[in-house]
C-alpha positions, 0 to 999 in steps of 0.5 A: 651897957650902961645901968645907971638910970632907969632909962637904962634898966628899960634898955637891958630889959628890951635887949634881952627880949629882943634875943629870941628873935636874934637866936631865931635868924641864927638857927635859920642862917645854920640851917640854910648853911646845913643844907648846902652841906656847910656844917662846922665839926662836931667838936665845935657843936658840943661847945657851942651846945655847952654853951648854950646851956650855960647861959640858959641856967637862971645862975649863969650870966644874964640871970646874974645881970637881971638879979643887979637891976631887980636889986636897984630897987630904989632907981627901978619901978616893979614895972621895970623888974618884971621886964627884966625878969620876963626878959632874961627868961625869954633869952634863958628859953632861947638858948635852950632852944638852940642848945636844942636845935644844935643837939637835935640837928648838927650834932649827929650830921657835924664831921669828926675832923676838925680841919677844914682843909686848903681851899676853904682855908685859904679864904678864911686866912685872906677874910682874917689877914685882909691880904693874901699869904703864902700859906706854906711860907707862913707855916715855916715861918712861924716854927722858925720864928718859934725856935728863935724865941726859944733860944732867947728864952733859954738865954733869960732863963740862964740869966735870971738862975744861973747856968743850966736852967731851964725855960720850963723852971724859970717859968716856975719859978717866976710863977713861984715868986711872991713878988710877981704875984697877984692875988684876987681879981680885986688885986689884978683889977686895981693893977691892970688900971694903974699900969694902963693909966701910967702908960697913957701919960707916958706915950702922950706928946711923944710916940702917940697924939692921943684924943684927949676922950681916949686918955681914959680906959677902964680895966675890968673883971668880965662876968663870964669865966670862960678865960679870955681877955678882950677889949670893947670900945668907947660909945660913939660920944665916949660917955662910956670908954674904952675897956679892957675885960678879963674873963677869969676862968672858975678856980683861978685865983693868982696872977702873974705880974710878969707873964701879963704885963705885955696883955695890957700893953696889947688890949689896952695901950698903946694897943686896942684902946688907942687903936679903936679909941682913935677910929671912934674919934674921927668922926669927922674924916670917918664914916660909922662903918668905918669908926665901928665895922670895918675890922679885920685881924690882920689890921686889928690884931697885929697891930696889938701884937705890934704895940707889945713889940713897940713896948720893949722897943722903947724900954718897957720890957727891959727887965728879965722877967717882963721880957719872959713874958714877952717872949711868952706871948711871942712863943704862943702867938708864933705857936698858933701860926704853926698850928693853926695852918698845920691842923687846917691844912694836914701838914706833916708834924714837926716831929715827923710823927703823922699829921696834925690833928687835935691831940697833937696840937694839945701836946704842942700848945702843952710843951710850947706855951706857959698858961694854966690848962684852962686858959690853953683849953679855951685857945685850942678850941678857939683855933680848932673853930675859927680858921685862919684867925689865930695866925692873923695876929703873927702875921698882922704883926709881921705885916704892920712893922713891914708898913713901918719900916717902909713908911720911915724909908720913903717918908721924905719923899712925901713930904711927911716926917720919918718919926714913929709918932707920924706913921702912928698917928697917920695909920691909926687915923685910917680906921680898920682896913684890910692890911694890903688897903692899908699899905696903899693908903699909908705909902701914898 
């Protein structure tokens, strides 16, 4: 939001105010689910329990938010300062109060399996996807697109230490290495820009038409620590752009040049910025709805995941270490595929072992994905809570390079021109569709 004006402040103010009764018509809608029997696992309640009250303690995050306007004495009236302080309460007691609710009601009725079984599942995977998959191929799919990753990785890891290197202590020691070291949020912060900025004046009048409103992004440090990274839009008139938001976790102090140079590419560009940056600039030819709301994973995330693969196609990740990291993020996107539908569903273990559930799923992201226990602990609980959702980003991808490589082949036949700056800019300028809805309105 912005907070530059008094005007602005009175807006902040009357937001949090305004949180009560949103948190209100959320009690009521997991009340209502309650009582048709819909009430999501006990382990997600905790969660959302500790969460609550994190953001109803006067140090968390709208406590820090309010303390910055009733610093900027000099452009807010003591008027204004009270709001915000009344306000921020107001909020600070709302979230207890569901912290309350979630203890006092779903906490002891919530079912211990984190699974949400086939039928419900296979709902969850098309509203994600926006296009039906066979859940079954998919899951082998994804571990069979897990050991090829595997593979080149082991080849990398040979190539940049010598003959029998492991994945595992490449990985050291690349994160060991002085060189690929960020120190600080102000050092990742300043890096992150620079290398969103440099690669906006490279894809330009080549592989992209970018808006000239959506050539600018900002990259910054979130104010939550809860570990994820993540993209919000422009405003409608882009007087406040595109940016990309790391939530870095409490403790995390060094960063990793090679392991998180494929997050910018897929948060900021050619990723979700000039993904959502273009939706928002057709206002002529797009409706809100469909400039704001229409999203899906499927279309959102795999095209993310399609522009960290668009980068290496055109030479970005060529060194051996960028493409460590490439391959990382491939490992754990490839990863949740498997364990996503495995958990979900009771699939039978790649080791044979039972069935999968949490702590299996703990051991698989452990030996499969690189990243600090903080970051991995946030994923994990994301999977476990939102269905279908994580393997939407694989598969998206899957599905988005599919539409590619048909599009090439058929483009003559429309009359378009069979190049990658057309299916971009043809695809792009859709706005958010569900990918089967998509695939029709691109090949037509």
């Amino acid at each position: 939001m912005p907070t530059e004006s008094p005007e602005n402040w009175e807006h902040v103010a009357e937001r949090l105010h305004a949180v009560p009764q949103a948190l209100a018509g959320y009690i009521e809608s997991l009340r209502v689910a309650s009582s048709r029997g819909q009430i999501s696992a006990r382990r997600q309640i905790g969660i959302g329990i500790d969460q609550s009250r994190a953001l109803s303690r006067d140090s968390g995050v709208l406590g820090a938010l309010a303390q910055r306007g009733i610093a900027a004495t000099d452009r807010i009236s003591p008027e204004v300062a009270d709001h915000l302080r009344s306000g921020v309460h107001a909020a600070e007691r709302a979230y207890d109060g569901l912290a309350d609710m979630l203890t006092s009601e779903l906490l002891d009725r919530a079912p211990e399996a984190d699974g949400v079984g086939r039928e419900r599942y296979e709902r969850f995977s098309r509203a994600s996807i926006g296009a039906v998959v066979d859940l079954d191929e998919t899951y082998d799919w994804g571990l069979d697109q897990l050991a090829q990753i595997d593979a080149e990785e082991r080849a990398i890891a040979e190539q940049l230490y010598g003959p029998g290197v492991s994945v595992r202590e490449a990985l050291d020691r690349l994160n060991n290495d002085p060189s690929l070291q960020l120190h600080g949020t102000d050092a990742l912060q300043q890096w992150m820009q620079e290398l969103a900025d440099s690669v906006i004046a490279d894809l330009n009048g080549t592989h992209f038409d970018i808006p000239e409103p959506a050539r600018r992004i900002e990259c910054l440090i979130a104010p939550a620590q809860d570990g994820g990274i993540y993209y919000t839009g422009p405003s409608a008139d882009f007087s406040r752009p595109g940016r990309m938001w790391w939530a870095v976790p409490e403790g995390e102090n060094v960063f990793h040049t090679w392991q998180e140079r494929t997050t910018v590419f897929h948060e900021g560009v050619p990723g979700h910025h000039l993904q959502i940056s273009q939706a928002m600039y057709e206002s002529g030819s797009l409706n809100l709805y469909r400039r704001l709301a229409s999203w899906n994973s499927g279309f959102g995330e795999g095209w993310a995941l399609y522009a960290e693969g668009l980068m290496a196609e055109l030479g970005y990740q060529d060194e051996p270490a960028n493409r460590m990291g490439l391959l990382d993020s491939m490992r754990l996107r490839a990863a949740r595929v498997a364990l996503d539908i495995g958990v979900h569903l009771g699939k039978e273990r790649p080791d044979g072992q039972g069935v999968w559930d949490r702590d299996y799923a703990w051991t698989f992201l452990k030996e499969n994905v690189a990243m600090a226990d903080g970051f991995l602990l946030f994923e994990l609980n994301r999977y476990l809570g939102w269905p279908g959702q994580a393997p939407s980003y694989k598969v998206g991808q899957r599905l988005w390079q599919d539409l590619r490589e048909d599009y090439l082949a058929t483009a003559a036949d429309r009359g378009e021109e069979a190049t990658l700056a057309a299916f971009h800019s043809k695809a792009l300028r859709l706005g958010g569709l569900p990918m089967s809805t998509l695939r029709e309105a691109v090949l037509s």
